[in-house]
C-alpha positions as CSV (number, residue, x, y, z in Angstrom):
1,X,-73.2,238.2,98.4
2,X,-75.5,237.6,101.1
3,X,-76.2,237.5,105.0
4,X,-78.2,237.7,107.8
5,X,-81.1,240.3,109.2
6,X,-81.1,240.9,112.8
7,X,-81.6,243.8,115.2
8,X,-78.9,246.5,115.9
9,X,-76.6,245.4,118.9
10,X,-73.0,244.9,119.4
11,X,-72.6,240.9,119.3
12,X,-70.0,238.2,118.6
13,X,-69.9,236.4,115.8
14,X,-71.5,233.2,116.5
15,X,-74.6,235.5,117.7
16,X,-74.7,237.2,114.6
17,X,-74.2,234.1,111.5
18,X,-77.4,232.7,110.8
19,X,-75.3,229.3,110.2
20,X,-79.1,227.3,108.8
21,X,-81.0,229.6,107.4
22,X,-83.5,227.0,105.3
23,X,-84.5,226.2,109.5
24,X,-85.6,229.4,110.0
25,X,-89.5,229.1,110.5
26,X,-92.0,231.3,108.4
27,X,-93.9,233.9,110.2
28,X,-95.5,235.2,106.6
29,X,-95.5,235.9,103.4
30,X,-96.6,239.3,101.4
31,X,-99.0,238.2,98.8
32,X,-101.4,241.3,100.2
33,X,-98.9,243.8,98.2
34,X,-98.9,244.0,94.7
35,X,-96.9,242.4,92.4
36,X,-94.6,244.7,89.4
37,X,-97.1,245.4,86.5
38,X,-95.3,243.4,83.4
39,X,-95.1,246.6,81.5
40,X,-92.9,248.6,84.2
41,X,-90.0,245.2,84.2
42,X,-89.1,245.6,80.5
43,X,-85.4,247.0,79.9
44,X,-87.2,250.7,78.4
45,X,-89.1,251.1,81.7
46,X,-86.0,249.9,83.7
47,X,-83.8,252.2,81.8
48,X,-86.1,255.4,82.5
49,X,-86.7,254.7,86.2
50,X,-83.1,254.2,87.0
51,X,-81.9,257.0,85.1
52,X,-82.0,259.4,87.7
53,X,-79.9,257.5,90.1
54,X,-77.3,256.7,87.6
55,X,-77.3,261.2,87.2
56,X,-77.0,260.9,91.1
57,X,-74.0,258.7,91.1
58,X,-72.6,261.0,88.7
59,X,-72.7,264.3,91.3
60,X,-75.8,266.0,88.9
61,X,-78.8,266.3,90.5
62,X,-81.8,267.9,88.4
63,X,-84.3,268.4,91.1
64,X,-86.0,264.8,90.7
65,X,-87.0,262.8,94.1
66,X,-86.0,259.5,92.6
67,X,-83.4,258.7,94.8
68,X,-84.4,260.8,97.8
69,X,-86.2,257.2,99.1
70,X,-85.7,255.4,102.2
71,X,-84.7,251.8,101.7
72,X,-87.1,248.9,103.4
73,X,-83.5,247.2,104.2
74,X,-80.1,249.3,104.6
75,X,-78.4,246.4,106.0
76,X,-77.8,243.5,108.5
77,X,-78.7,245.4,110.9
78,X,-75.1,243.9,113.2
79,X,-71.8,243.1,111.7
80,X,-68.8,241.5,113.3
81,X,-67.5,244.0,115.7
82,X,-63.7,243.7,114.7
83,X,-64.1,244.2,111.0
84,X,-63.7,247.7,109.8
85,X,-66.5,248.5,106.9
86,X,-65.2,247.8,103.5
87,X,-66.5,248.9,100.0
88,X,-68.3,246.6,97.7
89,X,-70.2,246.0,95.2
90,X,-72.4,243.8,93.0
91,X,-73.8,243.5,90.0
92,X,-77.8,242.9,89.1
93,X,-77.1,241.0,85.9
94,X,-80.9,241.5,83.8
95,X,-80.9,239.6,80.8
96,X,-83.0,239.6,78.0
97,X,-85.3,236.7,76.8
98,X,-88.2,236.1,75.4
99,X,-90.0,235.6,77.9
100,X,-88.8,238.6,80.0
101,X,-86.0,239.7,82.1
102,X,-84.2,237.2,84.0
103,X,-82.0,237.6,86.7
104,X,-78.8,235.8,86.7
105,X,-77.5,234.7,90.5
106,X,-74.4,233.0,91.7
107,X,-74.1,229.8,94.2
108,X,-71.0,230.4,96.4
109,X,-68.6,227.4,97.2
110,X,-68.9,226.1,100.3
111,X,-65.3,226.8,101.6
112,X,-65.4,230.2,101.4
113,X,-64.6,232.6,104.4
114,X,-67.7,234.7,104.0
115,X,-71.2,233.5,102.7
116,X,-69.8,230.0,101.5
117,X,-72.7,228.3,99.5
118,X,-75.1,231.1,99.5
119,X,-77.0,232.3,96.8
120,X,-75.5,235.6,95.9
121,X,-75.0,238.5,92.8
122,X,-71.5,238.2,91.0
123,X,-69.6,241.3,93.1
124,X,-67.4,241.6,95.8
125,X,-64.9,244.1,97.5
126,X,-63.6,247.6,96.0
127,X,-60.1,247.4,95.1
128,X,-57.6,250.4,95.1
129,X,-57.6,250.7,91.4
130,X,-61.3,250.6,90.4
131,X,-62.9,254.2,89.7
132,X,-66.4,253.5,91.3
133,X,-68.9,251.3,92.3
134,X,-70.0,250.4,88.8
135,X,-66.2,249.9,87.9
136,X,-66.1,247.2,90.6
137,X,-69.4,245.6,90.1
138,X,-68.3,244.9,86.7
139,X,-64.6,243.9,87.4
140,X,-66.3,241.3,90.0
141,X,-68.8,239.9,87.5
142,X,-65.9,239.6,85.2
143,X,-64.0,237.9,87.7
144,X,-66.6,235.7,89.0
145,X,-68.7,234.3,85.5
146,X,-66.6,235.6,82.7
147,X,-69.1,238.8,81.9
148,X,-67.4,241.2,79.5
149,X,-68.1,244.5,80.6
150,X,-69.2,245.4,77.1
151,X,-72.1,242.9,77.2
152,X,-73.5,244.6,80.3
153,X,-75.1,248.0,79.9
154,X,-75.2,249.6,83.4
155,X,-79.0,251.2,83.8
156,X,-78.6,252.3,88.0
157,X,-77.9,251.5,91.3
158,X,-79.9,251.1,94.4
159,X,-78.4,252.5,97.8
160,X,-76.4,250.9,99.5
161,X,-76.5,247.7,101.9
162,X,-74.4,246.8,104.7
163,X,-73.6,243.2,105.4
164,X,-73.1,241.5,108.7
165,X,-69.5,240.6,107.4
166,X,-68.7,244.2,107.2
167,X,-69.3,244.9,103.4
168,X,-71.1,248.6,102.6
169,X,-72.3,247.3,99.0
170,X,-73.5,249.1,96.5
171,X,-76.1,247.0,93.8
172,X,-75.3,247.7,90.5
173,X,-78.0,247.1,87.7
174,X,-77.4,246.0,84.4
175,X,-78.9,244.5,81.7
176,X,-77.3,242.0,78.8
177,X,-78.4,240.1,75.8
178,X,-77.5,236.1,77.0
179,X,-73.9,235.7,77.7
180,X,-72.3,234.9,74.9
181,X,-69.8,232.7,77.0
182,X,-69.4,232.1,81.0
183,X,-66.3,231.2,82.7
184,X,-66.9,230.2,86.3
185,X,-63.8,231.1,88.9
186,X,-63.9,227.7,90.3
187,X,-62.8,228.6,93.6
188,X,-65.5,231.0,94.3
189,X,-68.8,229.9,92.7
190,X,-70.2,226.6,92.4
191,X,-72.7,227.0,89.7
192,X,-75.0,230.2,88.2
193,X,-78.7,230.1,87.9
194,X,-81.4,232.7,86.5
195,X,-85.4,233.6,88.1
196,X,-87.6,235.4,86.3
197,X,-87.6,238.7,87.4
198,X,-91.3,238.8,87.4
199,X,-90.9,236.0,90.0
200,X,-88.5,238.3,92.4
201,X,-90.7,241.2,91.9
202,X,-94.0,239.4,93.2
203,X,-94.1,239.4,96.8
204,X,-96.4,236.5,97.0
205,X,-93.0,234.7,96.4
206,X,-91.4,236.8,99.7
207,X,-91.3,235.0,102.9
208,X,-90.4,236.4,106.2
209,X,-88.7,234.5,108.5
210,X,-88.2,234.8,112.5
211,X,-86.7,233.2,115.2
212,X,-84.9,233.7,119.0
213,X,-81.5,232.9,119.1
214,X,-79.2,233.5,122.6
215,X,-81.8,236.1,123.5
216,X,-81.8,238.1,120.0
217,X,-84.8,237.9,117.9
218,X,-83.7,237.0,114.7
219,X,-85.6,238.4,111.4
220,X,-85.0,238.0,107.5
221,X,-86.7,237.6,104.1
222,X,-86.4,234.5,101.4
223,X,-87.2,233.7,98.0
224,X,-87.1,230.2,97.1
225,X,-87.2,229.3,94.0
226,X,-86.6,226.3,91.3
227,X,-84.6,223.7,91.9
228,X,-80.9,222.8,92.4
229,X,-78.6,219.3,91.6
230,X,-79.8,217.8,94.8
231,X,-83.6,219.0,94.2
232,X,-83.7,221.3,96.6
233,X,-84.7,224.9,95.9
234,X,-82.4,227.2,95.7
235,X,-82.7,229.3,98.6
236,X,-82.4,233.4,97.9
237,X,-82.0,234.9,101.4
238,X,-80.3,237.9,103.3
239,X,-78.6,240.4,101.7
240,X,-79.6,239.1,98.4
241,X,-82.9,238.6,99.2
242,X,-83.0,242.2,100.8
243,X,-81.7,243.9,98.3
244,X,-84.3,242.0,95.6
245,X,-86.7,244.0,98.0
246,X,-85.2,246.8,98.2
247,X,-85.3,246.9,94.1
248,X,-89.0,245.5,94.5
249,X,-89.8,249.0,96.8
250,X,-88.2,251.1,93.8
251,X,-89.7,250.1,91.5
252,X,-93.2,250.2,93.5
253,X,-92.8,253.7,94.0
């Protein structure tokens, strides 16, 4: 799932779609902050600093801060004015190898109605039946790339992110040993590909774009990274992107 970052205002939609984002020029890059030490990414150190928001989720609260934080992005900052907000979520697949935790990311189709052939997190809208956030996230990632719930062991979430397309989505993290089988839904993504976490956690490798569109200045963050079929990189933006930043201030903390 992913989108655009502008500016609250009321706006139609072809004001609010960044339609090419790759166009976008870049205004700057963050390699002043500090990247994620190696020793706080490994799936012990995720597992403690995330337990407190999975004991939020829950309805306990022990007198920790850990989720009292304010977000760097809580959303889109517009959405299209006739769609009512929806519940969502995704999931943050981290699997384990070798080399360190990876994260595994999705390449939409490009006929979808929302965020066609953008890099996104398995996930999408709550349905009636699912219990919670974590419930969805899971059924979606299931859905989406064949993940069995029982290879995903669910470690937090990060507050929630509202897309442009009217989505309030709540990241779900998890971690998994490599799938043991994926099963694309053809009609929804187009290939999967995984970044080092260490990557997505080094802002030297967060670019900040900006731009005027129809009056509006336009603002959000990318992560390029690797290569796709066609040689291009594969280009992590908007919600996705946000969110990645959003887990990169967490973890910072």
């Amino acid at each position: 799932m992913s989108s655009s970052d502008a500016p609250s205002a009321p706006a139609a939609a072809s004001r609010v779609l960044i339609r090419e984002p790759r166009l976008a020029p870049v205004v700057g890059m963050d390699s002043h902050l500090p990247a994620i030490a190696a020793d706080r990414l490994t799936p012990d150190a995720l597992r403690a600093r995330f337990a407190p928001t999975l004991r939020a989720l829950a309805g306990a609260h022990d007198g920790d801060d850990e989720t009292a934080w304010m977000p760097e992005f809580t959303g889109d900052g517009q959405r299209l004015a006739e769609r009512p907000v929806r519940q969502a979520a995704v999931l943050v697949p981290l699997i384990r190898r070798p080399e360190g935790l990876t994260v595994l990311l999705t390449k939409r189709t490009d006929h979808l109605n929302d965020h066609a052939g953008q890099v996104s997190f398995p996930g999408g809208r709550t349905d009636p039946e699912d219990a919670d956030a974590i419930a969805t996230a899971l059924r979606e990632a299931r859905e989406e790339v064949g993940l069995a719930a029982d290879e995903v062991e669910v470690i937090g979430v990060l507050p929630t992110y509202t897309t442009v397309t009217a989505y309030e989505v709540t990241p779900v993290l998890g971690l998994l040993a490599p799938p043991r089988a994926l099963a694309l839904d053809a009609f929804e993504v187009a290939e999967v590909f995984e970044v080092p976490l260490a990557f997505l956690m080094d802002p030297a490798n967060h670019r900040r774009h900006a731009f005027e569109f129809q009056g509006l200045a336009r603002r959000f963050i990318s992560m390029p990274w690797g290569a796709d079929a066609n040689g291009e990189p594969y280009f992590v933006w908007g919600a996705t992107a946000a969110m990645l930043r959003n887990l990169y201030r967490f973890l910072a903390r």
